[in-house]
C-alpha positions as a printed Julia matrix, in Angstrom:
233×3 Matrix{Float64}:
  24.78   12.39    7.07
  21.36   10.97    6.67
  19.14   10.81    4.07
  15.84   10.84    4.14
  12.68   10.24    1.64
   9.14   11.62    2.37
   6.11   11.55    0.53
   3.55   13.98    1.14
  -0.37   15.32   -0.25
  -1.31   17.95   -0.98
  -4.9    18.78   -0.84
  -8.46   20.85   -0.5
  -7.06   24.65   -0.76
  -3.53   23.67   -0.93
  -4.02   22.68   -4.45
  -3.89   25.86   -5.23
  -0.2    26.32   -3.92
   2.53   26.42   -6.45
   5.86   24.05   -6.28
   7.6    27.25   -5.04
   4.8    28.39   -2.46
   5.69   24.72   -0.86
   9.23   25.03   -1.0
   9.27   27.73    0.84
   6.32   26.33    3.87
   8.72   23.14    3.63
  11.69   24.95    4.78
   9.9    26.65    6.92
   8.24   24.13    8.26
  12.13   21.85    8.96
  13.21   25.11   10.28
  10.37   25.15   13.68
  10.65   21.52   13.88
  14.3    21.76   14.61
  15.21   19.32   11.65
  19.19   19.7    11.88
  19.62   19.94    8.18
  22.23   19.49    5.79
  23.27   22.4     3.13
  25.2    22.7     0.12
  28.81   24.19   -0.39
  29.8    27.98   -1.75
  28.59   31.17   -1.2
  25.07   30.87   -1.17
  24.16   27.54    0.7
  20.2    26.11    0.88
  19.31   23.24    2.39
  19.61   19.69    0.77
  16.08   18.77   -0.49
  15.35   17.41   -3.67
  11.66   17.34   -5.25
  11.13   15.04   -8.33
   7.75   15.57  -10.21
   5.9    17.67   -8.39
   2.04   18.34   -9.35
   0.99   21.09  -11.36
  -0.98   24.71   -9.67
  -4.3    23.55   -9.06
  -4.0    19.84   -9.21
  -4.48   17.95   -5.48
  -2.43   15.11   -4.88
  -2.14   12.13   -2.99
   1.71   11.02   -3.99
   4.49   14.17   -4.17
   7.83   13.11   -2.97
  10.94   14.94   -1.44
  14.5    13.67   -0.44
  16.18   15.25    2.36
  20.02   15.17    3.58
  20.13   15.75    7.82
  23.43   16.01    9.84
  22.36   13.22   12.71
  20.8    10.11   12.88
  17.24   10.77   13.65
  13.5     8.9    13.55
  11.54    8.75   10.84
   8.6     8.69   12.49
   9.3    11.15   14.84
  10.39   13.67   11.86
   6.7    12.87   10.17
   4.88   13.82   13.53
   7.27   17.09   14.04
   6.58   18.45   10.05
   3.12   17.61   10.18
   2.67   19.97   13.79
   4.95   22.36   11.4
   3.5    22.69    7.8
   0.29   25.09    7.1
  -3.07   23.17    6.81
  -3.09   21.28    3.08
   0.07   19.96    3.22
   0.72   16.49    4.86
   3.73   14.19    5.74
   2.43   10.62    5.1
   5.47    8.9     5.19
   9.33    9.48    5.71
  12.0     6.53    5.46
  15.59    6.23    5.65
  16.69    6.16    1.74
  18.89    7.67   -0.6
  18.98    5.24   -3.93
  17.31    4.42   -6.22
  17.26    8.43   -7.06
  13.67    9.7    -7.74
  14.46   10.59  -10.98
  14.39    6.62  -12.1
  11.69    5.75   -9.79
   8.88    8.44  -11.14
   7.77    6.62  -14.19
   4.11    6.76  -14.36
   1.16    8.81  -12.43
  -2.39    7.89  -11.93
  -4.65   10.84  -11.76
  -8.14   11.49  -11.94
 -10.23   14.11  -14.08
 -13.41   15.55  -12.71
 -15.52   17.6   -15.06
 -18.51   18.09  -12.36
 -21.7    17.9   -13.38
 -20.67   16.98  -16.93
 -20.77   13.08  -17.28
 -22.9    12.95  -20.49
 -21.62    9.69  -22.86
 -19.22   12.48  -24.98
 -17.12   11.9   -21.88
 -17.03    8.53  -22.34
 -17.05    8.36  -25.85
 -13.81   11.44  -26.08
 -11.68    9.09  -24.08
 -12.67    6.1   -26.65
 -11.82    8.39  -29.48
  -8.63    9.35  -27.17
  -7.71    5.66  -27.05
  -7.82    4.71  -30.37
  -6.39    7.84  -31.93
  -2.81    7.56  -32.99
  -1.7    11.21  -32.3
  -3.87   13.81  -30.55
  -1.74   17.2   -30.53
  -1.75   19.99  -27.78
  -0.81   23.45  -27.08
   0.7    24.8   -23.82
   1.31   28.21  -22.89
   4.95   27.71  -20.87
   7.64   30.57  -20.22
   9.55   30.08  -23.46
   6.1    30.73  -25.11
   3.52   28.26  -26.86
   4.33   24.89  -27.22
   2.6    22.23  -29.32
   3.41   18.52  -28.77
   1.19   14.96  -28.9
  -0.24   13.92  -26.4
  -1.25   10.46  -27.1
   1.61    8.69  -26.73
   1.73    9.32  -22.51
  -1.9     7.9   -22.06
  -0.94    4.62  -21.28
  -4.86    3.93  -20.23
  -8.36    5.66  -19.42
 -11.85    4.82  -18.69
 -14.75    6.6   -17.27
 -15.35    5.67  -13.52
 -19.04    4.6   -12.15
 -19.13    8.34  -10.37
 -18.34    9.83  -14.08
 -14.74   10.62  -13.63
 -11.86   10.13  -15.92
  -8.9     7.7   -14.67
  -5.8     8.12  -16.48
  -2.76    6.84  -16.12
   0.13    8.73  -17.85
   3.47    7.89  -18.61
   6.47   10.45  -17.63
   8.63   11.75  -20.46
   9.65   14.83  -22.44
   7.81   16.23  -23.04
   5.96   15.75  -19.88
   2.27   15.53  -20.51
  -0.15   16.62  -17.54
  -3.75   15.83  -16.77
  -4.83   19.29  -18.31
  -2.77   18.18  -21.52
  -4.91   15.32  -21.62
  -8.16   17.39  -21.03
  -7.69   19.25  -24.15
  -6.98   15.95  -25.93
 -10.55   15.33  -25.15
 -12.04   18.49  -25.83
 -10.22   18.8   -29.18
 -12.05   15.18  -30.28
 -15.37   16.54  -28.36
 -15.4    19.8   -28.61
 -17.7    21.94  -25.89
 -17.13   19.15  -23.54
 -17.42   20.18  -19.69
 -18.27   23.61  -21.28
 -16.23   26.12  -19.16
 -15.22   23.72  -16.52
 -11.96   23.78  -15.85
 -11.54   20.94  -14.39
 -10.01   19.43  -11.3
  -7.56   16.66  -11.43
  -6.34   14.9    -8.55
  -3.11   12.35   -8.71
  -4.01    9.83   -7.07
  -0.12    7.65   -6.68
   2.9     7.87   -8.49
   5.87    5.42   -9.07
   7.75    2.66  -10.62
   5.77    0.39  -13.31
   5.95   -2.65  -12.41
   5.62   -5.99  -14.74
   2.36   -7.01  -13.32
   1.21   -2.99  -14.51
   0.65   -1.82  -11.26
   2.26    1.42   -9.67
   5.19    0.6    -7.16
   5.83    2.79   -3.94
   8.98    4.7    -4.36
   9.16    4.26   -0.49
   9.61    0.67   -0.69
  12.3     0.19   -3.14
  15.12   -1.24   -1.38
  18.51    1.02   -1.3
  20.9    -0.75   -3.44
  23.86    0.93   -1.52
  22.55   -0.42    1.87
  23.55   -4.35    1.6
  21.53   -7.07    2.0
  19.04   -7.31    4.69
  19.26   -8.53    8.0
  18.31  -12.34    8.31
């Protein structure tokens, strides 16, 4: 058995495409490209694929990641090319590599994403993520299936600014509970209220990955496989 890791976008009218909606294209999409996959045991077996993190409805994305179990040995490149001819238009294989460890689970730590209010880039934008920055708790309400749920936000937003094309760059932190770029935009429009006015906004994850000790984002793709040995010389 092989395993394989893939990170793929997700963009332009495919943001709009649940996790489930891409599940399902996904399989799909192995299916026609002949992808000889794996499955589990019992009485109902699916294919081995494993998602970690995937992006909310309605956010675009740059850096979503998959693992996949196959029965053969087969190209990495080759399996890219054949999804790509194979998923609907949105969806796109950038990379697939030969990895099973370190799990995704560890790897996911932190997500840069950006916030785009449109035509709204008064100074409240920049001055709500100052007052977002210095604030010591900013709480939140989410409507999720077990009902309403109120948590801080603060404590994910590791940074923000305001770009030069009046965008907010965030870059959040992964835990429990998980806080999302919306979260975040109702941080700022609870310390300025009215701000975008009835934009919803569009938020766009730009990578995901490992944080490393310079600060920067790592690329789970890269990560050596501890259970692979040492490399050739």
């Amino acid at each position: 058995m092989q395993h394989l890791r893939l990170c793929y976008s997700k963009l332009g009218a495919a943001r709009f495409a649940s996790h489930r909606d891409f599940s399902r294209a996904f399989e799909r999409a192995l299916r026609r490209a002949g992808v000889p996959m794996a499955h589990s045991s019992g009485f109902s077996p699916h294919p081995c694929i494993s998602y970690a993190n995937s992006a909310p409805t309605s956010a675009a994305s740059h850096a979503e990641y998959a693992d996949i179990a196959v029965l053969e040995v087969l190209d990495p490149e080759r399996v890219r090319e054949e999804l790509n001819a194979a998923l609907p238009a949105g969806f796109r294989v950038l990379r697939v590599v030969e990895r099973r460890r370190p799990p995704l689970s560890e790897l996911l730590q932190v997500s840069d994403w950006v916030i785009d209010l449109g035509e709204d880039r008064t100074l409240r934008l920049g001055r709500a993520v100052d007052e977002l920055l210095a604030a010591r708790s900013v709480e939140v309400s989410r409507v999720t299936r077990k009902g309403e749920r109120t948590f801080d936000a603060r404590p994910a937003v590791r940074s923000a600014h305001v770009d030069e094309d009046g965008r907010v760059q965030v870059r959040l932190v992964h835990g429990a509970p998980l806080v999302r770029p919306d979260d975040v935009l109702r941080a700022l429009r609870r310390l300025e209220p009215g701000l975008g006015g009835d934009h919803p906004g569009l938020f766009t994850r730009l990578r995901q990955g490992p944080l490393l000790p310079d600060g920067a984002i790592g690329d789970p793709l890269d990560v050596p496989d501890p259970t692979s040995g040492p490399p050739a010389p």
